[in-house]
C-alpha positions in Angstrom: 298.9 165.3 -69.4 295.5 165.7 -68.2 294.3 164.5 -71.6 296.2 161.4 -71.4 295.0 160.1 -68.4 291.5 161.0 -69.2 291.7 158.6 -72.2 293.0 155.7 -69.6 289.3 154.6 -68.8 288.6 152.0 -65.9 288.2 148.9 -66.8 284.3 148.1 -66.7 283.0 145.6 -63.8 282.7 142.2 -64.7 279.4 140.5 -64.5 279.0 137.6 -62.9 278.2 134.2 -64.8 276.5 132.7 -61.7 272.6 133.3 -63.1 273.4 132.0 -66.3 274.9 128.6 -64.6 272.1 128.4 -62.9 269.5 129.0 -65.2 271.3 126.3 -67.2 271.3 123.8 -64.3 267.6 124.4 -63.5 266.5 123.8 -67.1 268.0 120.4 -68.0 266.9 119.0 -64.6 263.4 120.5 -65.1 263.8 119.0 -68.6 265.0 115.6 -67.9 262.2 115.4 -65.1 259.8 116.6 -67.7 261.2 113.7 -69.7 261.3 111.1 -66.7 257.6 112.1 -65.7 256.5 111.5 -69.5 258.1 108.3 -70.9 257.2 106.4 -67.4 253.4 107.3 -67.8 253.3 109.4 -64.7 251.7 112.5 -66.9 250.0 111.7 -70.2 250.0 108.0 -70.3 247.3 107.5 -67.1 249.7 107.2 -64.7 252.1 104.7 -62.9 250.3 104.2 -60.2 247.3 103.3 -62.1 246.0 100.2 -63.8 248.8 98.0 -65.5 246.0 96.0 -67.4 246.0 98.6 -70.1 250.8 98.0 -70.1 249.9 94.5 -70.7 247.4 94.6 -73.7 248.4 98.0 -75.3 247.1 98.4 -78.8 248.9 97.6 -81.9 248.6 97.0 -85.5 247.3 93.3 -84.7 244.5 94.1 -81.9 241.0 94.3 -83.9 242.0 92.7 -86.9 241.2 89.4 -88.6 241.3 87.6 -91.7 239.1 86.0 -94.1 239.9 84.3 -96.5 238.6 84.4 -100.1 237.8 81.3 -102.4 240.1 80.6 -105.2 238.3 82.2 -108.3 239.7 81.4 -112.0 239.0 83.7 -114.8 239.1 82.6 -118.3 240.6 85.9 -120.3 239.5 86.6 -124.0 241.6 85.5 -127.4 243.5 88.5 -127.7 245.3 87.3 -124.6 248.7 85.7 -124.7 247.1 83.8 -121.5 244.1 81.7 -121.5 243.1 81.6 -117.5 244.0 83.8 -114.4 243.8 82.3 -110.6 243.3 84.6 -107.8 242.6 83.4 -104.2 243.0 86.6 -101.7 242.1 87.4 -98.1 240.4 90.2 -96.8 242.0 92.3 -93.4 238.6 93.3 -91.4 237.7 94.6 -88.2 237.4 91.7 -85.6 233.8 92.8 -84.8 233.0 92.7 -88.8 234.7 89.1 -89.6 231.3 87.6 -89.3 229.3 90.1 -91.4 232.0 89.6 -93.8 232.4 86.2 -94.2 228.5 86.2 -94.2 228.7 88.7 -97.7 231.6 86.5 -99.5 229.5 85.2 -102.3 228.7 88.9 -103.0 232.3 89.9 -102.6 233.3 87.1 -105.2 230.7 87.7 -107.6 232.0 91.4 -107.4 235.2 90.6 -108.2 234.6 87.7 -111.2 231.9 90.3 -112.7 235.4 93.3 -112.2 237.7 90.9 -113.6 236.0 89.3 -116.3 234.9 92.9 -117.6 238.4 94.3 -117.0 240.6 94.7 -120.5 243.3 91.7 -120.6 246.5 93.8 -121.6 245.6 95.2 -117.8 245.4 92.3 -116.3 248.9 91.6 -118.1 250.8 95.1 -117.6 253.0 94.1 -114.3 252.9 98.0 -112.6 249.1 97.4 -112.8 248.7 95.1 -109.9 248.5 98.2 -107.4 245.9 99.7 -110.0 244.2 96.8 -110.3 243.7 95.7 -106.0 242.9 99.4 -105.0 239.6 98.5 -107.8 238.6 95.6 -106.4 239.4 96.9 -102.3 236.9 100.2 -103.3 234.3 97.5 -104.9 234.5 95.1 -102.0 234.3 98.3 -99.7 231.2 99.1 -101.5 229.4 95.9 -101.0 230.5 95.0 -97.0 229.8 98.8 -96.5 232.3 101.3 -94.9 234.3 100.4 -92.2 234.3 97.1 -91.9 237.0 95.8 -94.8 241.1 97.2 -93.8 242.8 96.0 -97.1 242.7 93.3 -99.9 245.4 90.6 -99.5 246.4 89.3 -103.2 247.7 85.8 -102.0 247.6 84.5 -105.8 247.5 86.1 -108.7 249.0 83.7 -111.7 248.2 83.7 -115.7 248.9 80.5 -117.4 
């Protein structure tokens, strides 16, 4: 009998769940003021207290930018085309500081592209899934005449063979 009721073991103490509630507790309120602190600009975003100025004017995609626009050029293509002329008018996207120096080096930008476009082979001009080819050429060569920096992206308004 003694065996028996040395197998009979005490039932081990049970530990309390109380530091595990309250680490729980503690971490989604430090969390959700971590939040609260962040997305109302009291830590990383210059404050609430601080100037709204920069809350009314924040940047975007349109701040800095502006457009020029591009005369309408038409290209006669060779013999061996099924078309005789293409017209292309475009606009540039530029930095707003660079619009003037732009628009001040159009005729180089155009002579650019007739000089790309005449030179360019006519089943290209032609071939539908070359269009993205065919702007990321002339973007680089207008790029390299304006100079770096100053020309965002080439705006294809018209492109049409007839």
């Amino acid at each position: 009998m003694a065996t028996a009721e040395a197998t009979v073991e005490a039932e081990p103490k049970k530990r309390s769940k109380k530091p595990l509630l309250i680490g729980l507790v503690l971490a989604l309120v430090l969390g959700g003021g971590g939040f609260y602190a962040t997305f109302s600009g009291m830590i990383l975003g210059g404050g609430a207290g601080g100037d709204h100025a920069e809350e009314e004017h924040a940047p975007g995609p349109l701040q800095g930018i502006a457009f020029v626009p591009l005369q309408t050029m038409v290209i006669s293509l060779g013999a061996d085309s099924g078309s005789e002329h293409l017209r292309f008018t475009a606009q540039l996207e530029v930095v707003k500081s660079a619009a003037d120096d732009v628009t001040t080096l159009t005729p180089r930008i155009l002579d650019v592209l007739n000089s790309y476009l005449r030179a360019i082979d006519t089943a290209s001009i032609e071939d539908p899934q070359a269009m993205a080819r065919l702007r990321a050429q002339m973007l680089r060569r207008i790029q390299v005449v304006t100079g770096e920096g100053r020309v965002r992206d080439l705006l294809i308004t018209e492109f049409v063979l007839n």
